[in-house]
Steps between C-alpha positions, in 0.01 A plus 500: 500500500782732630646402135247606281446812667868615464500378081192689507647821625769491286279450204280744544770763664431822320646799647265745319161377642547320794768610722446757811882533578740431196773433781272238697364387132842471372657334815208215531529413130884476567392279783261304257768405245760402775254258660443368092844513440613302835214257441601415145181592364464702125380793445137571465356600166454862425177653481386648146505866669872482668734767379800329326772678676347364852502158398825529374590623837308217691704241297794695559456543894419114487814393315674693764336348808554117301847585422677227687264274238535772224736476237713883435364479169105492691569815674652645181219407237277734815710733500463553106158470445505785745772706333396417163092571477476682821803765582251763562406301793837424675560754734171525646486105571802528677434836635131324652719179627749761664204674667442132680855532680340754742304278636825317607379134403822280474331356155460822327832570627636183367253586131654830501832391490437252257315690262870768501749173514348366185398844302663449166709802328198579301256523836733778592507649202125484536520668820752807379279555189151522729663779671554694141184383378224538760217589257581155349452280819158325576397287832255193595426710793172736551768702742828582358687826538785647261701657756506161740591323209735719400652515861500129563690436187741692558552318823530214354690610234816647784484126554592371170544744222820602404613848396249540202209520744706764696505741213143430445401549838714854533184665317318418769746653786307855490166371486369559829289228524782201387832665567617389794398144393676583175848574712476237741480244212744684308755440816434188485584373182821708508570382842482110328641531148744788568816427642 
């Protein structure tokens, strides 16, 4: 019973009509895919109405949770059907997974970290170019705000970009919304790739 309640969840998961919290929303489906994952069980079928981009994102959180089981190449082929049909998308997935981390769960934690320690070249890339293309971006969620996205990418970025992001990110050092995100993340990267 428990079981078919958590493979319905995850089938019917939709961020846009269903969800009170995206943090909660994001963290139980998170949950929800672990418990599949650990249990061996595959993924539900999509519903006719599910955006592409979040199902790509379901597998991919999935592959990630199975990936003792999963093959590289599983995690990769997630990555890519995210990166190639859905780039608009990246950085407010992760940005919406990074929200979960305040809640200070050890398994978003653990998802978080994940999701960063496998993000392909490309997914940063994908990242860097959402900041310098904001009017191009798009979200599965009814609540999503440019200037959180914006500033939670760029945190993420000062963990893994290299000094391409920096010079992106110095456009942003006057703005007086994301600046001081946009130094601290700056420091960062040259603090890990400058010697």
């Amino acid at each position: 019973m428990v079981r078919a309640a958590v493979l319905d969840f995850v089938a019917g998961a939709n961020p846009r009509d269903h969800w009170h919290s995206t943090q909660h929303g994001m963290s139980s489906l998170s949950t929800a895919l672990r418990l599949i994952a650990r249990a061996n069980l595959p993924l539900p079928a999509a519903t006719d109405d599910m955006d592409p981009g979040w199902r790509a994102y379901i597998e991919l959180v999935y592959e990630l949770w199975r990936r003792d089981a999963s093959l590289p190449a599983d995690v990769e082929g997630a990555w890519g059907k995210l990166l190639d049909d859905q780039r608009e998308l990246i950085a407010d997935l992760l940005v919406h997974q990074h929200r979960t981390t305040w809640m200070s769960e050890k398994r978003d934690l653990a998802m978080q970290e994940a999701l960063l320690q496998t993000l392909p070249a490309e997914g940063t890339e994908a990242l860097v170019w959402s900041l310098e293309h904001p009017d191009s971006l798009r979200s599965c969620f009814t609540r999503s705000h440019a200037d959180e996205r914006s500033d939670h990418t760029m945190v993420m970025l000062g963990r893994i970009a290299d000094q391409r992001a920096a010079e992106v990110m110095r456009r942003f050092v006057s703005d007086p919304r994301l600046g001081t995100t946009a130094v601290a993340a700056i420091r960062e990267i040259e603090a890990r790739v400058m010697p």
